[in-house]
C-alpha positions as CSV (number, residue, x, y, z in Angstrom):
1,X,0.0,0.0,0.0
2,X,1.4,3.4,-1.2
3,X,2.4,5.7,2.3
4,X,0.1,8.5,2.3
5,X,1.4,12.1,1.8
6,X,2.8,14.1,4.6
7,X,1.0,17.2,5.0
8,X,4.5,19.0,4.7
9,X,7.5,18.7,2.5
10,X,8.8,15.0,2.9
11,X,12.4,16.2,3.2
12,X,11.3,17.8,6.1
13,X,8.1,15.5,8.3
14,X,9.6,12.5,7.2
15,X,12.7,12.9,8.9
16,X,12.7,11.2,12.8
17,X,13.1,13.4,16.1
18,X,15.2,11.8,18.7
19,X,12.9,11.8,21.7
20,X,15.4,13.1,24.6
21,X,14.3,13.5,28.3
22,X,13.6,17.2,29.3
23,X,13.6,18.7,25.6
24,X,10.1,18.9,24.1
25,X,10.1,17.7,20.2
26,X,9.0,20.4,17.6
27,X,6.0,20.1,16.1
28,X,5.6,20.0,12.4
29,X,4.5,23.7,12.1
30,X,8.2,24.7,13.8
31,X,10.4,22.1,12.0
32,X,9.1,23.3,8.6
33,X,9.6,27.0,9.4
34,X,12.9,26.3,10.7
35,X,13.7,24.6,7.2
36,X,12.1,26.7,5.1
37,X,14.2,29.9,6.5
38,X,17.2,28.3,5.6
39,X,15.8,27.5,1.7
40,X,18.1,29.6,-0.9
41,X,16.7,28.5,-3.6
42,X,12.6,27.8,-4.5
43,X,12.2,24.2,-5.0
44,X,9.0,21.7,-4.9
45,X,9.7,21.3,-1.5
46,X,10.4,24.8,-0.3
47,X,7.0,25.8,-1.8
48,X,5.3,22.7,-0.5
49,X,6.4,24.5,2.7
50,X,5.1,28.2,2.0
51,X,1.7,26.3,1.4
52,X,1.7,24.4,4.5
53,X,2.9,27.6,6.4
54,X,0.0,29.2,5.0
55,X,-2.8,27.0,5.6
56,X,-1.7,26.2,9.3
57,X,-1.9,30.1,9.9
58,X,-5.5,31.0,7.7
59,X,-7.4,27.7,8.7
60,X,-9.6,29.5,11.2
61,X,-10.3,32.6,9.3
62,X,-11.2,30.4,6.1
63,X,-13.9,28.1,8.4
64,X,-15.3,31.3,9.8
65,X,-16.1,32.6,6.1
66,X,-17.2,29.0,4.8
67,X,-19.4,29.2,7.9
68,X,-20.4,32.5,6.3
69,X,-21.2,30.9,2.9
70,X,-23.1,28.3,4.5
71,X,-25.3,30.5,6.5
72,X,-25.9,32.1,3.2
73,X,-27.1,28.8,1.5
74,X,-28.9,27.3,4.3
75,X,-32.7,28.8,3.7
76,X,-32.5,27.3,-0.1
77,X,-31.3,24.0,0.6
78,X,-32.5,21.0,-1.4
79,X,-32.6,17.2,-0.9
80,X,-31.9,16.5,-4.7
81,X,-30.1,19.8,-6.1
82,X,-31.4,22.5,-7.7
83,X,-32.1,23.8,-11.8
84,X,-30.8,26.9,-13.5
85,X,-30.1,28.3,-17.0
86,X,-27.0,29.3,-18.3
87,X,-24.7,26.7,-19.3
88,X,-22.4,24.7,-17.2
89,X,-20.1,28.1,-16.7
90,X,-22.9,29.2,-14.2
91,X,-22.4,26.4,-11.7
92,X,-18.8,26.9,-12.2
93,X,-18.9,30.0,-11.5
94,X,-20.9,30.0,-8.8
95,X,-18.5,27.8,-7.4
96,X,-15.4,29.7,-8.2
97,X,-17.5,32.2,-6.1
98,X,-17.6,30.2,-3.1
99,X,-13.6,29.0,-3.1
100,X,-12.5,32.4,-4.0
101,X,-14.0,33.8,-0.6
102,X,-13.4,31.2,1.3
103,X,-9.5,31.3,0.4
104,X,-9.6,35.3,0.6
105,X,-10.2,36.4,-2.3
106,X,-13.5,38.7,-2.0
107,X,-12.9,40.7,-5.2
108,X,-12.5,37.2,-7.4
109,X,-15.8,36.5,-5.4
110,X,-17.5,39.3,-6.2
111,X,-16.7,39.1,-10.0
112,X,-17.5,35.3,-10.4
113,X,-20.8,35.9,-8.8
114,X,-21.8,38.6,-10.7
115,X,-21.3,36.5,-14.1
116,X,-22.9,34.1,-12.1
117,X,-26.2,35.7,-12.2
118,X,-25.8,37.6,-15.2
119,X,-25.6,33.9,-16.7
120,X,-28.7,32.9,-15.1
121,X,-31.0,35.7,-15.8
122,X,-29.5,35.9,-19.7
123,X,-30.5,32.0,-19.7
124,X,-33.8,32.5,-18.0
125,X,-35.0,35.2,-21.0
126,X,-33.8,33.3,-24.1
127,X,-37.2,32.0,-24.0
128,X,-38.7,35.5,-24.6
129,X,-35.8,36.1,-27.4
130,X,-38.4,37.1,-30.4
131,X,-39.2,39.8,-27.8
132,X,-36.4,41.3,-26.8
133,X,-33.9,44.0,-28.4
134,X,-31.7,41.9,-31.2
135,X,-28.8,42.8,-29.2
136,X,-30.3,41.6,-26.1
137,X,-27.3,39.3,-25.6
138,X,-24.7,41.7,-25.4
139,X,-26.7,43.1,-21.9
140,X,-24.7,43.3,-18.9
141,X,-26.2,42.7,-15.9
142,X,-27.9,46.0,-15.2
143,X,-30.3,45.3,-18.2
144,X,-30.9,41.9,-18.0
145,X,-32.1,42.2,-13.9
146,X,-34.4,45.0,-15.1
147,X,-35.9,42.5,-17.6
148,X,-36.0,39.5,-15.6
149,X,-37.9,42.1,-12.4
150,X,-40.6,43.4,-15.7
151,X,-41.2,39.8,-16.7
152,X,-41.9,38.8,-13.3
153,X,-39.3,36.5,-12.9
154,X,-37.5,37.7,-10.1
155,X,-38.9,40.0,-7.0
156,X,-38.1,43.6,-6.3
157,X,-36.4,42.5,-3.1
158,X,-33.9,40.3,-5.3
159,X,-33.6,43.0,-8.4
160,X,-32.4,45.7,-5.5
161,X,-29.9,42.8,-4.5
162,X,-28.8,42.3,-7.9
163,X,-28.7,46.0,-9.2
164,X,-26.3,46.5,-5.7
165,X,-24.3,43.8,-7.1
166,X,-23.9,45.6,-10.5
167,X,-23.3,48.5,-9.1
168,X,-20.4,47.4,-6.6
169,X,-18.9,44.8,-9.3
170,X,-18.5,48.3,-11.8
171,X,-16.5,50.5,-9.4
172,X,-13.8,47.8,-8.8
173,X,-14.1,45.9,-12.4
174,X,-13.9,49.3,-14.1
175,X,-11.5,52.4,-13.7
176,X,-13.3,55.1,-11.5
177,X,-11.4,57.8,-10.1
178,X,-10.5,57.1,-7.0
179,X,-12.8,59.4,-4.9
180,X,-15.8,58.1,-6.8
181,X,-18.6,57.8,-4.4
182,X,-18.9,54.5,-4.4
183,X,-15.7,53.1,-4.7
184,X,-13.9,50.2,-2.6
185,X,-11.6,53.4,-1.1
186,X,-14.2,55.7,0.0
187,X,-16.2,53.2,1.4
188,X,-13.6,52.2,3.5
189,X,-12.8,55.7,4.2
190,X,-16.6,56.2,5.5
191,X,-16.2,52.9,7.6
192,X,-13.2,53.6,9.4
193,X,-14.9,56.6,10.4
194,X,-17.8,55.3,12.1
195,X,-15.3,52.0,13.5
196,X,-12.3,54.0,14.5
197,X,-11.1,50.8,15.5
198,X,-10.4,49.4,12.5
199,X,-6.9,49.9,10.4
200,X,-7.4,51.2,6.6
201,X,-6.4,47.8,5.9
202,X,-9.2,45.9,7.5
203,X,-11.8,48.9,6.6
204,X,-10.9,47.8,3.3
205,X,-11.0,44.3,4.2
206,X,-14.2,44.9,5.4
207,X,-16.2,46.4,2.5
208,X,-14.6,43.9,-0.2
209,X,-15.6,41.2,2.4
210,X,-19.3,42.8,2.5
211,X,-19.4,42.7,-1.2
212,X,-18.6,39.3,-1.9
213,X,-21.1,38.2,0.8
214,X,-23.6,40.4,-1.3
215,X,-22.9,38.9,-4.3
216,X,-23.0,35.4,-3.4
217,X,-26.0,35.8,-1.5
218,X,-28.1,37.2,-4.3
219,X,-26.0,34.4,-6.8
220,X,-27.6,32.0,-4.5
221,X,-31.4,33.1,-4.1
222,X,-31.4,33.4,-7.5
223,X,-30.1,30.3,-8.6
224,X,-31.5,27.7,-5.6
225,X,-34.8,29.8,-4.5
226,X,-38.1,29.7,-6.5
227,X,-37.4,32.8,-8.8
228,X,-35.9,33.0,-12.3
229,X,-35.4,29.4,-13.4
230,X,-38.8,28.7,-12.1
231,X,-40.7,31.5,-13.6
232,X,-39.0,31.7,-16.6
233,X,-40.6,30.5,-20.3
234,X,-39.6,27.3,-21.9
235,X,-40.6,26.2,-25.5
């Protein structure tokens, strides 16, 4: 039976400690730092070891926002999955969504849930086509929401979700000075004031984290609740 892979470079975990009397063995977390700060050149290994580095230090911040995800997903769950226009690329995206927040990434987050939905809703109102403008498919998601809400496909409380979404996706995905009203800086500007607490770091932190959240949250009622796929026309 193959041995299973050590959660840190081999080179390093693999190698015995000599159990002495009075002298506490290092754990794997200090034997691979204590390597990996004598590494002068990047190797397999030696990155094997940023990674583990990594993950031992941002485990509990990433299961606090996958609890956050989770908490997000929990009113629409399903026993046998759910059904949604767009393509595979949806779900994909949707799930690039997830992982990218999860890991840290909220920006990433935010864009991959805003194709998401903009996906889903352009899916949802092929089936009104010979109604539509002829370059209906060239709509971004501003559009296409305000379709979907006319059509009755989606609720006002989900189109004010999604037009947020838009909105917050375009200051970050497109260059805006940077005292625009809405942007990512000022925003964090505004927050630190009213949480003096709070670096300009983790102000910032803070709004890209709330934006993501947004995102997803929408991404989510609109592809596992009982709007857009199941309203939409087929045939």
């Amino acid at each position: 039976m193959k041995d299973e892979e050590p959660n840190g470079p081999p080179v390093v975990v693999r190698q015995m400690q000599l159990h002495l009397e009075g002298i506490e063995p290092l754990t794997d977390e200090q034997r691979v730092e204590a390597w990996f700060q004598e590494q002068e050149h990047d190797t397999a290994d030696s990155r094997t070891a940023a990674l583990f580095l990594r993950d031992q230090r941002t485990r509990r911040a990433r299961a606090a926002r996958w609890g956050q995800v989770q908490e997000l997903q929990a009113p629409f769950a399903s026993s046998w999955g759910w059904l949604f226009p767009g393509g595979s690329e949806s779900l994909w995206l949707y799930h690039e969504a997830e992982r990218a927040y999860v890991e840290g990434f909220p920006l990433a987050a935010l864009l991959c849930a805003h194709a998401a939905s903009e996906r889903v809703l352009a899916g949802c109102l092929q089936g009104y086509e010979d109604e539509l403008d002829k370059r209906w498919r060239l709509w971004g998601l501003g559009p296409l929401v305000k379709e979907a809400f006319q059509r009755g496909l989606i609720d006002e409380p989900l189109r004010d979700k999604l037009m947020e979404v838009n909105e917050v996706r375009k200051v970050s995905a497109h260059f805006k000075p940077p005292l625009e009203p809405n942007s990512l800086h000022v925003r964090a500007i505004r927050r630190a004031d009213t949480k003096p607490e709070l670096g300009d770091e983790e102000a910032l932190d803070e709004i890209a984290e709330a934006d993501a959240l947004l995102a997803i949250g929408a991404a989510t009622e609109l592809m596992r609740g009982e709007q857009g796929f199941w309203r939409a026309r087929w045939g």
